[in-house]
C-alpha positions in Angstrom: 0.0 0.0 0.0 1.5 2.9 -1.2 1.8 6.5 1.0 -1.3 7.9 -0.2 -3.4 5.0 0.2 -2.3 5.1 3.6 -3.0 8.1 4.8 -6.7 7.8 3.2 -7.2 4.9 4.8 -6.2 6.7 8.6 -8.2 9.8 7.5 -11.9 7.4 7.0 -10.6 5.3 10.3 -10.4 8.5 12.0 -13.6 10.0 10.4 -15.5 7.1 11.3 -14.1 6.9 14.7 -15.3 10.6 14.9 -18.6 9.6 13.9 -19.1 7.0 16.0 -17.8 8.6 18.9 -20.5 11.4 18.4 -23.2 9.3 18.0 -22.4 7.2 21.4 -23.4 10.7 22.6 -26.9 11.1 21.3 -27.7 8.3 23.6 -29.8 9.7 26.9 -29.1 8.4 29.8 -30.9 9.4 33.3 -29.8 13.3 34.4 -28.7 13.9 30.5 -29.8 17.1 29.6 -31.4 18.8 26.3 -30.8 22.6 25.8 -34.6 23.4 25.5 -34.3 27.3 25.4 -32.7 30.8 26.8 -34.6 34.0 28.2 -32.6 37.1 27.2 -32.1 40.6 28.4 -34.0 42.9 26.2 -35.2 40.2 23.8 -39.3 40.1 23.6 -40.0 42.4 26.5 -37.5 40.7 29.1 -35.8 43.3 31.3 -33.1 43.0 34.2 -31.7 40.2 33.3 -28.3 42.1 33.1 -25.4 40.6 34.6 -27.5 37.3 35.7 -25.8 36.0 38.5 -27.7 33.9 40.8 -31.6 32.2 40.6 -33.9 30.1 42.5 -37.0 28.1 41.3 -40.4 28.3 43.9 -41.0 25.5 45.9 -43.9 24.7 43.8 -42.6 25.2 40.6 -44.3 27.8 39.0 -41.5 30.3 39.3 -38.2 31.3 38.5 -36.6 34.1 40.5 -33.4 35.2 38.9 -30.7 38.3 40.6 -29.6 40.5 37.5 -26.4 42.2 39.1 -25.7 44.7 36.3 -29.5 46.0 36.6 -29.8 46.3 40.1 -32.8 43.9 40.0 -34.9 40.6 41.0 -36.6 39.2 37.8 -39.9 37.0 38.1 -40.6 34.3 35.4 -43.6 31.8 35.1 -43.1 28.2 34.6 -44.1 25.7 32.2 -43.5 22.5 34.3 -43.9 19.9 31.3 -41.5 22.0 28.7 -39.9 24.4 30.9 -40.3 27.6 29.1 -40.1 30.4 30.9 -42.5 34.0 30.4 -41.6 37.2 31.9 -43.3 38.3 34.4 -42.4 41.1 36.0 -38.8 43.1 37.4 -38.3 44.5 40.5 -35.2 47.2 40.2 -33.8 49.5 42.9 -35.3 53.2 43.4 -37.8 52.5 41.4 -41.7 52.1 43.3 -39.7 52.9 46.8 -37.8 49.0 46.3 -34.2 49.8 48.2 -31.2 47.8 48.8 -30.9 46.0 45.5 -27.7 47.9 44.1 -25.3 44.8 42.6 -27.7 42.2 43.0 -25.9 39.2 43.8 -28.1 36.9 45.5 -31.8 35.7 45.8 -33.2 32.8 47.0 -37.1 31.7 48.0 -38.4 30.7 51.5 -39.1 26.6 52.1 -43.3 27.9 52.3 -42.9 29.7 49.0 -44.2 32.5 50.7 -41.1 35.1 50.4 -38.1 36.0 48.4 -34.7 37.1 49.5 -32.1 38.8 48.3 -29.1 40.7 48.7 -27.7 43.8 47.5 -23.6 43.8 47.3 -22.9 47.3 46.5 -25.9 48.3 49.3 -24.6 46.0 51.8 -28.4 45.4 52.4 -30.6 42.2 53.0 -34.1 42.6 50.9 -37.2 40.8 51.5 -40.1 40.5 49.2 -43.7 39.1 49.7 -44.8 36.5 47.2 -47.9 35.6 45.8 -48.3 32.1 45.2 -50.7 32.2 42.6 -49.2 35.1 39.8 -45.2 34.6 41.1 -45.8 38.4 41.8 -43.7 39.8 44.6 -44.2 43.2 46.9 -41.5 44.8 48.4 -41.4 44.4 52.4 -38.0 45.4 54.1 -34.5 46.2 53.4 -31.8 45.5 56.7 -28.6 47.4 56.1 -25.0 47.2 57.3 -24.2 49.5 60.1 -28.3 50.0 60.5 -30.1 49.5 63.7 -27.3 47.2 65.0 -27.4 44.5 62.1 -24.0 43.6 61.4 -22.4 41.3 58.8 -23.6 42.8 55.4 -20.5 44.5 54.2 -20.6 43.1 50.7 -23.3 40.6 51.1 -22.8 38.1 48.6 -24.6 34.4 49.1 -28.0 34.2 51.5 -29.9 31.0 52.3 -32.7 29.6 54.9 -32.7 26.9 57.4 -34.9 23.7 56.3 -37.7 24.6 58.2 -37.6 28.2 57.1 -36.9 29.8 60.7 -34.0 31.7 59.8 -32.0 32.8 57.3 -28.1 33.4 57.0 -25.9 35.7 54.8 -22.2 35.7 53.7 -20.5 39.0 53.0 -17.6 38.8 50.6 -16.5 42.0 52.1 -17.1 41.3 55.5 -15.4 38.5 55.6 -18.7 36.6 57.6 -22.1 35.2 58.1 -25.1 36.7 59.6 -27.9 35.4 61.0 -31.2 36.7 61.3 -34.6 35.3 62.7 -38.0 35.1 60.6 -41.5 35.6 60.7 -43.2 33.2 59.1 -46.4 34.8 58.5 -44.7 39.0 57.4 -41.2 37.3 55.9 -39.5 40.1 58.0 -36.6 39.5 59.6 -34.3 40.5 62.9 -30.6 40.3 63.3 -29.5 37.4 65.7 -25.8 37.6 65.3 -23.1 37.4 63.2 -20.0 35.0 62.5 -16.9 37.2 61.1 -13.5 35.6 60.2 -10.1 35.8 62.9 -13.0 36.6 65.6 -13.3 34.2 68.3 -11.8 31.2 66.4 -13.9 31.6 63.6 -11.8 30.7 60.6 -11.8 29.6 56.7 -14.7 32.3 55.7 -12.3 35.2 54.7 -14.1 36.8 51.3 -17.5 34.3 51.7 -19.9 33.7 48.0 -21.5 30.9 48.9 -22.9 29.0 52.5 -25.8 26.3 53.0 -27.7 24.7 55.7 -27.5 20.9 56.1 -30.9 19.3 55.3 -31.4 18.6 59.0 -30.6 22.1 60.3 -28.2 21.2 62.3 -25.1 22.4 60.3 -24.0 25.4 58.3 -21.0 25.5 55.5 -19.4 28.3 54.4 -16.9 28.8 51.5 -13.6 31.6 52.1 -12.4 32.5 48.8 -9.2 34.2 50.0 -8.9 31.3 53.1 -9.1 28.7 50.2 -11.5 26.8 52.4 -14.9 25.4 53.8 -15.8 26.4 56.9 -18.4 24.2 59.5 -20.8 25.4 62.0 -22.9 23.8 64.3 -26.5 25.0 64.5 -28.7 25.7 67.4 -32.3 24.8 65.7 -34.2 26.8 68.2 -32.6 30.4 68.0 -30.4 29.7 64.4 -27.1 30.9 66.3 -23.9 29.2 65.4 -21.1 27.6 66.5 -17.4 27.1 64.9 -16.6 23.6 64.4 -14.2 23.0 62.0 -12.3 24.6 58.6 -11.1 22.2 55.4 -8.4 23.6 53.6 -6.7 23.3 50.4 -3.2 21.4 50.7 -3.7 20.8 54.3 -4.3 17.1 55.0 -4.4 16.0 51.5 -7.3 18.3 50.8 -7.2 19.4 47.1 -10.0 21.2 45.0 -10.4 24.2 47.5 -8.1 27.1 45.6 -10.3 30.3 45.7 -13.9 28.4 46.5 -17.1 29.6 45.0 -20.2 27.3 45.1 -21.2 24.9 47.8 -24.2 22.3 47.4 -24.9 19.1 50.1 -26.5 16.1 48.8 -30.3 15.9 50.0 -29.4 13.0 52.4 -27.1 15.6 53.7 -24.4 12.8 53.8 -21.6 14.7 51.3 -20.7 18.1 50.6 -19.6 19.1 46.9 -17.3 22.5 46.7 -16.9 24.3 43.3 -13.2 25.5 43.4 -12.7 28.2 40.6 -8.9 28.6 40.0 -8.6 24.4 40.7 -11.2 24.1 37.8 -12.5 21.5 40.2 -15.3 20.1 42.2 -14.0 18.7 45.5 -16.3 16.0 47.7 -16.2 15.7 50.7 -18.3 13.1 53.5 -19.9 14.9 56.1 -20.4 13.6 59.5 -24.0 13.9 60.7 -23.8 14.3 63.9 -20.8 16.7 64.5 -20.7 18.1 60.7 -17.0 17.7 60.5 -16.0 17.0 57.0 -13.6 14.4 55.5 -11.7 15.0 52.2 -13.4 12.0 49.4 -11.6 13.1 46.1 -11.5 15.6 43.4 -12.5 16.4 39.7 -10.2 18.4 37.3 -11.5 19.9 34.2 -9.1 18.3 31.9 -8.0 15.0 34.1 -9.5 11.5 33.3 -11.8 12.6 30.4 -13.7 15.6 32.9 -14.5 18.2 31.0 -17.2 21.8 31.1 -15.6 23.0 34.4 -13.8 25.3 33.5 -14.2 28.2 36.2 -16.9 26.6 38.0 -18.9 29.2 39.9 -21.7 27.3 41.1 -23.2 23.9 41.6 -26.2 21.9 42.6 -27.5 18.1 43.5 -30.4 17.1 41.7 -33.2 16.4 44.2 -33.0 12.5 44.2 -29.2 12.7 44.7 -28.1 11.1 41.7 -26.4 13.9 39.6 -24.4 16.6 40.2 -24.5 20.1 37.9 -21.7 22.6 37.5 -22.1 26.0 35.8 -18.7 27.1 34.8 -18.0 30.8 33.6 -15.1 30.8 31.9 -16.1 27.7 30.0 -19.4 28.8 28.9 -20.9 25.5 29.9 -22.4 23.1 32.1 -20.9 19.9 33.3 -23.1 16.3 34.6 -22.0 14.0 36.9 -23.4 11.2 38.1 -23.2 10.4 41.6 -22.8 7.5 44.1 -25.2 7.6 46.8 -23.6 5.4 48.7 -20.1 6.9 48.6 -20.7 10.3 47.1 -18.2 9.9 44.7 -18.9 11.5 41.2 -18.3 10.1 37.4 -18.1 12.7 34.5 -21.1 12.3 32.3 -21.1 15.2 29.8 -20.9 18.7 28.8 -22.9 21.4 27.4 -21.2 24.0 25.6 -22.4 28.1 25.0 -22.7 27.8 20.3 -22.6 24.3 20.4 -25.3 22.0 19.2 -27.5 25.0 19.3 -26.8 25.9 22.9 -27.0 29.3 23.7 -27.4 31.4 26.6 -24.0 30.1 28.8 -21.8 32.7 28.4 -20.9 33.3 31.4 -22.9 30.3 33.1 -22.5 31.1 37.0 -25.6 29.9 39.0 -27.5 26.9 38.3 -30.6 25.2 39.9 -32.7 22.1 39.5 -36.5 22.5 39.7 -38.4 20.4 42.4 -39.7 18.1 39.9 -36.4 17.8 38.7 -37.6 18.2 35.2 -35.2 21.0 34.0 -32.0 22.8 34.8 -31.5 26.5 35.0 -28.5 28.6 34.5 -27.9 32.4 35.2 -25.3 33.2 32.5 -23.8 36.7 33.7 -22.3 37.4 30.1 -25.1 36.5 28.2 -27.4 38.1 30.1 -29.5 35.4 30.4 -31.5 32.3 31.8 -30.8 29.2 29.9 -33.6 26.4 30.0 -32.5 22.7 29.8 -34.3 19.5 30.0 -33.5 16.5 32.3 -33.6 13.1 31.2 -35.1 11.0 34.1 -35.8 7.6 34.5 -38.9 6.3 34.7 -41.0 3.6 35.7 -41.6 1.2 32.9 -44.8 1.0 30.6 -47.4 -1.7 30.4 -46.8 -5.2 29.0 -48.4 -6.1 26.2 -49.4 -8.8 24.0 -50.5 -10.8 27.7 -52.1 -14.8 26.5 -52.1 -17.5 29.0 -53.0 -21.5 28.5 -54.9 -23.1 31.5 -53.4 -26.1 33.3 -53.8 -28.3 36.2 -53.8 -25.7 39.0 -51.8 -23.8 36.9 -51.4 -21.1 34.1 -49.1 -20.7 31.6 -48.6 -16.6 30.7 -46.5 -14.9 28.2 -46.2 -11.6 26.5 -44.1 -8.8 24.7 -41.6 -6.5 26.5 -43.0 -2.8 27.3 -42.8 -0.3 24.5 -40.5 1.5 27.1 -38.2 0.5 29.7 -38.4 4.2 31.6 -34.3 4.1 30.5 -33.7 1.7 32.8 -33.0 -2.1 32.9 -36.0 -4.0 33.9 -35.3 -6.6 36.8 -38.4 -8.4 37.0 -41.8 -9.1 35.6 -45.3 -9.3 38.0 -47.8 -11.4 37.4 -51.2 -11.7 38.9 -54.2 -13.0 38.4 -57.6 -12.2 38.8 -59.4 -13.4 41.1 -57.5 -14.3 43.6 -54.8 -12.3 43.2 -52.1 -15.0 42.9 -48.5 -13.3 41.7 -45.1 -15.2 40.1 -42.2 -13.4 39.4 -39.9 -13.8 36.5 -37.4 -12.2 34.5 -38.1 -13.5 31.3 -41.0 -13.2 29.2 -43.5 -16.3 30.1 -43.9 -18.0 33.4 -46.2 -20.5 34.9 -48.5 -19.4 37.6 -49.4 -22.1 40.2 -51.5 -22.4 43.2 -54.6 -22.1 41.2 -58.2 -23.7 41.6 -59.4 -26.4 39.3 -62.6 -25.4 37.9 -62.2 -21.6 38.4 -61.4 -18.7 34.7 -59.1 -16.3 35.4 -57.2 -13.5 33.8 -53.6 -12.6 34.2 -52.2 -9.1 34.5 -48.3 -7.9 34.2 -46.4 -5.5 35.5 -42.8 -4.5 34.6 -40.1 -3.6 37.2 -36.9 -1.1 37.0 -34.7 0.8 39.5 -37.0 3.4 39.7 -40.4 1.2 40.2 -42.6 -0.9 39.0 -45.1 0.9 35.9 -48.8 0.3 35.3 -50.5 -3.1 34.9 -51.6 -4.5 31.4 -54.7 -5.5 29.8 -56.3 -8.6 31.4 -55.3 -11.4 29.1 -57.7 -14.2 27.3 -60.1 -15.9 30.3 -58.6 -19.2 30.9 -59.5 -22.3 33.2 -57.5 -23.9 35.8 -58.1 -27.7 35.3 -57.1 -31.1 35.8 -56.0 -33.1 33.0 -58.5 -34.8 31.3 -58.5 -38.5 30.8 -60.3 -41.0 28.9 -59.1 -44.2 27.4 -60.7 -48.0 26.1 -59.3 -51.0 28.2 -60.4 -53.3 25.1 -58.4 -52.2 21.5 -61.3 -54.3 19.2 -64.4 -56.2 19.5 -66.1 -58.7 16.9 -69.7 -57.7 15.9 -71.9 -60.7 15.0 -75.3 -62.1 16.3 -76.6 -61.2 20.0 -75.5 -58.5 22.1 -72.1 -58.0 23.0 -70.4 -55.9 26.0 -67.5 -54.0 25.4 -65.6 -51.7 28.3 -64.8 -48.2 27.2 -63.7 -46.8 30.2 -63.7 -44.0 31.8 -63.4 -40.3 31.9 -61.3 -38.0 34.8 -60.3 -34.7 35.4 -60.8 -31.6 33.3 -63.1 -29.4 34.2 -67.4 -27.6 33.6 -69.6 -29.8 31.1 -68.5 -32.2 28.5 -69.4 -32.9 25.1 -68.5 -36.1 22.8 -68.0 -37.5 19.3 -67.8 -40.4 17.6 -65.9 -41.2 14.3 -67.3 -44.3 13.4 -64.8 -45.3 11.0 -67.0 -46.1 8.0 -66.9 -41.9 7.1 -70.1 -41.1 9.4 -68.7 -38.9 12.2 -71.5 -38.1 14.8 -71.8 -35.7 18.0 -73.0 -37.5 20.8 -75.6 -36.4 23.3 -73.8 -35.9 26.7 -77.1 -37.2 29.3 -76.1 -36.6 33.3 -72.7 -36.6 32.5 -73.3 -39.5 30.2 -72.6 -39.9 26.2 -75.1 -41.2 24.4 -75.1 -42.9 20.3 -75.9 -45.1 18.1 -74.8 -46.2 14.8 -75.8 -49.1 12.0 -73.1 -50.4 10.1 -74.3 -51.7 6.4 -71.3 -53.5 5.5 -69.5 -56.4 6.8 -65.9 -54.7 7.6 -63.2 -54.0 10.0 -63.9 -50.3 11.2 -61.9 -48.1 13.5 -64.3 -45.9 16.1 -62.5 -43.2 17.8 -64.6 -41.4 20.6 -63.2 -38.3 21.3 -64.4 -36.1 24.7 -64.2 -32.2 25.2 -64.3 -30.2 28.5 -65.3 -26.5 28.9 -61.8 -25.7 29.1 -60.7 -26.5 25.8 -59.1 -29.7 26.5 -59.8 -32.8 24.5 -58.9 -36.4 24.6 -59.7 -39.5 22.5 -58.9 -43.5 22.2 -59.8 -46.0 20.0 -61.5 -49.4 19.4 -61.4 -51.5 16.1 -64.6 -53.3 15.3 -64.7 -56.1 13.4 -68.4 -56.5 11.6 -69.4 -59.8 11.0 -73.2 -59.2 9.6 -74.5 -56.5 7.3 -76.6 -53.8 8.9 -75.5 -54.3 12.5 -76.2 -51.6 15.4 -74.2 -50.9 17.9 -75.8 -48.9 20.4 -74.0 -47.3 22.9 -76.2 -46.8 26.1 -73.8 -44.8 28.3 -69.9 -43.9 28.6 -69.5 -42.9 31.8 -67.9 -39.3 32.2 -67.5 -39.9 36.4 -66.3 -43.4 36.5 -66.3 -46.8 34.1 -68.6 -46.8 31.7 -70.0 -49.8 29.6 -70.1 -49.7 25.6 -72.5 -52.1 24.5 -72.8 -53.3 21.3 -76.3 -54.8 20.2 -75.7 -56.8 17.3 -79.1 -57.0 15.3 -78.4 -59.4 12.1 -80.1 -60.0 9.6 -79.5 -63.7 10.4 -80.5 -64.1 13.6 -84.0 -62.2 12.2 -83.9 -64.5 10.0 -84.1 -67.4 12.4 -87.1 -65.4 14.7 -88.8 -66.0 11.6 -88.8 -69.3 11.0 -89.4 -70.3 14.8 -92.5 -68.4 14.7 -93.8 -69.8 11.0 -93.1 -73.3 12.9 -94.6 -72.8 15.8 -98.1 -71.7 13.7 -98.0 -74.9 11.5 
């Protein structure tokens, strides 16, 4: 092969290697995601958007709240919850309609009741809270706290905000201040009062120097914060009653073979609340960490590199989130442009790289600048505030399901048994199914298989039934099919002739046909006589009843045959062996419930015959 050839022959290996390689990722796997669309600033009436740099869906769903730093303002979105589209609402934007405490936008977030919004204002140094009404999305401005203001501390630069799990308090990191605050809430107004606050190299506290991002364990009983400039998570303990805290504990980069931590931004604990996952922007990394429960000390699991072992899209990575069933993590990465998936262990916490999305490619758009992202409670779609773009981009989530019906379901009847079969669901729900239901009706008797047919025992003779199935993945077990074919449970049914001939001549001649067992409901008969006259038999008190003439001297084969309700049949055989022309054999009774007697009355013309000439005689 000459040079040329050669280097043809790489180029189509490498082509097609290309081309497979890109179509192993059109395959969806559970927590995959589809670009589905993006909401732009100034595009179709949209407004504040600027600078997008943090968002939060409603408990609900219906809503998507989303900070627009570079407007000074807290967007409101409906919700499509089967496509995920978004419609603007409304915007809320400092000094305008009396609304103060908004300048830099940098954070909002929604109470556990759906009831309120929060947010903070980074160039205001300024805590804002907003009524919401559950209905429209809607929100009414109700108080702005301030740094230095009627003793609240801790808002110098306030940068990340959440609330406890049970919605009693909430807590904000200033970048500037190098801290967290907490604050107490009403419930029913959504104001708040200042508690305390936390502030780096003061009374321990260490590890939140330059704070974006802090959460709340799902039990309430722990708070992590991030310190950019510390390179570091930082632990608190939490009193649930009063929301005050108390320094436990600080992870840092290269200390104790920590790695993942340099200049932190984004912190996210799985909803069991057993692992913490850390965004670390100059690291281009996600770290993991397990989390104690009861003291909320962390330990150091492993970490993620943008460009080590295949990981790619975290480039930058500003925020992060766990999907609500645990099973994937989501990166937003700025620098990149794009969003990263990884699958999680819930066991372990550790993550696998599953894919990327990339700002222009494939027709995604709206990721410049990706920075915040969120899952929405029905974990349906993924939402990213790009801060470049200007924008919210919508993306769809793959999610498992629970397999459809069976179909195709046909089942045989035996002795207390059933024989079922069908055809695979149309869908497996993207999982592997395990394991095949089925039950029948009545009596609600259930086999489980793995393949496509099984035999269901335990049944009663003499009873129909119908059989349903169900199919089984990881994530359940999916709707029941249609009822198959009715179908008796019965005993075999038996019949047979002791006797394989009999001779037909004069008199009357007894022949034992045997008897009939098992099967099941009323019986019918029929009788090939073996001279082409074939003959249904009247069944009489579970008795068959016939007769038949034969007109020729022969050898004839008579095959009875006897049917039950269920389907089942069974014949034997006899040979006759006809002696005399026009000979009847009459056949009084085959017993159905025990032996039975054919008999054969032989009425020849001989023996007539004779009658005759006794009675002539007997008149001379």
């Amino acid at each position: 092969m000459n040079r040329k050839a050669i280097l043809v022959f790489v180029g189509v290996f490498i082509l097609i290697g290309t081309v497979l390689l890109n179509t192993s990722q059109t395959w969806a796997d559970a927590g995959d995601l589809t670009f589905v669309e993006f909401q732009k600033d100034g595009v179709n009436g949209v407004d504040g958007l600027d600078g997008a740099r943090s968002l939060t869906v409603s408990p609900d769903g219906n809503h998507v709240y989303v900070a627009g730093y570079g407007e000074d303002a807290i967007n409101v979105f409906s919700r499509n919850s089967t496509t995920g589209l978004l419609t603007f609402i409304e915007v809320h934007k400092d000094g305008i309609d009396g609304i103060d405490g908004l300048s830099e936008t940098m954070a909002v977030t929604i109470s556990p009741d759906g009831d309120h919004v929060y947010a903070v204002g980074f160039d205001d140094d300024a805590l804002v809270v907003f009524s919401r009404n559950n209905t429209t999305g809607a929100l009414t401005y109700v108080q702005k706290l301030e740094d230095g203001q009627n003793g609240v501390d801790g808002l110098y630069g306030a940068y990340s905000i959440t609330l406890s799990p049970n919605g009693n308090h909430v807590y904000v990191g200033a970048f500037r201040d190098n801290s967290v605050a907490v604050f107490s809430r009403n419930s029913s107004t959504g104001e708040l009062t200042y508690v305390e606050v936390h502030k780096d190299g003061v009374n321990g506290v260490d590890g939140i120097r330059g704070n974006q991002s802090l959460t709340v364990s799902p039990d309430g009983n722990h708070v992590y914060a991030d310190g950019t400039f510390d390179h570091s998570v930082a632990v608190f303990s939490r009193n649930t009653s009063t929301g005050s805290l108390t320094y436990v504990e600080k992870q840092t980069k290269d200390v104790g073979g920590v790695d993942g931590l340099h200049y932190p931004h984004g912190v996210s604990l799985s909803p069991d609340g057993k692992h913490l996952y850390v965004a670390g922007t100059s690291d281009n990394s996600i770290a993991v960490f397990s989390r104690n429960s009861s003291t909320g000390a962390l330990t150091y699991l492993e970490v993620h590199k943008d460009g080590v072992n295949g990981v790619d899209g975290i480039k930058q990575p500003f925020g992060l989130t766990v999907s609500p069933d645990g099973d994937h993590v989501y990166v937003a990465a700025a620098t990149g442009d794009e969003i990263a998936v990884f699958s999680r262990d819930s066991s372990t916490g550790t993550l696998t790289y599953k894919e990327l999305h990339k700002d222009g490619l494939n027709g995604v758009d709206g990721l410049n600048g990706a920075w915040a992202i969120k899952v929405s409670p029905d974990q349906k779609h993924v939402y990213i505030a790009s801060r470049y773009d200007d924008a919210v981009a919508v993306f769809s989530v793959f999610n498992l399901t629970a397999p459809t019906a069976p179909t195709n379901v046909s089942a045989t009847g035996g002795n207390a048994e059933a024989t079922v079969s069908w055809t695979i669901p149309g869908s497996d729900g993207g999982a592997a199914i395990t394991q095949y239901t089925v039950t029948s009706s009545p009596g609600n008797v259930t086999t489980t298989t793995t393949s496509t047919s099984t035999t269901v025992t335990g049944l009663t003779n003499g009873t129909a039934y119908t059989f349903a199935v169900t199919a089984t993945n990881s994530v359940g077990t999916g709707s029941a099919s249609v009822a198959s074919n009715s179908v008796y449970a019965a005993a075999p049914l038996a019949f047979n002739i002791p006797d394989s001939s009999a001779t037909l001549g004069t008199g009357i001649q007894g022949v034992i046909a045997g008897a009939v067992s098992g099967g099941s409901g009323s019986y019918t008969a029929q009788v090939d006589w073996g001279d082409g006259t074939t003959q249904a038999a009247t069944v009489t008190n579970s008795n068959v009843v016939g007769k038949h003439t034969y007109s020729s001297v022969g050898t004839y084969t008579a095959t009875f045959t006897v049917t039950d309700s269920t389907s089942q049949q069974v014949s034997d055989s006899i040979v006759f062996t006809v002696n005399s022309t026009n000979s009847t054999v009459s056949v009084p009774s085959v017993g159905v419930t025990g032996m039975g007697m054919i008999v054969f009355t032989i009425l020849a013309l001989s023996a007539w015959t004779i009658y005759r000439k006794k009675g002539l005689n007997n008149k001379v």
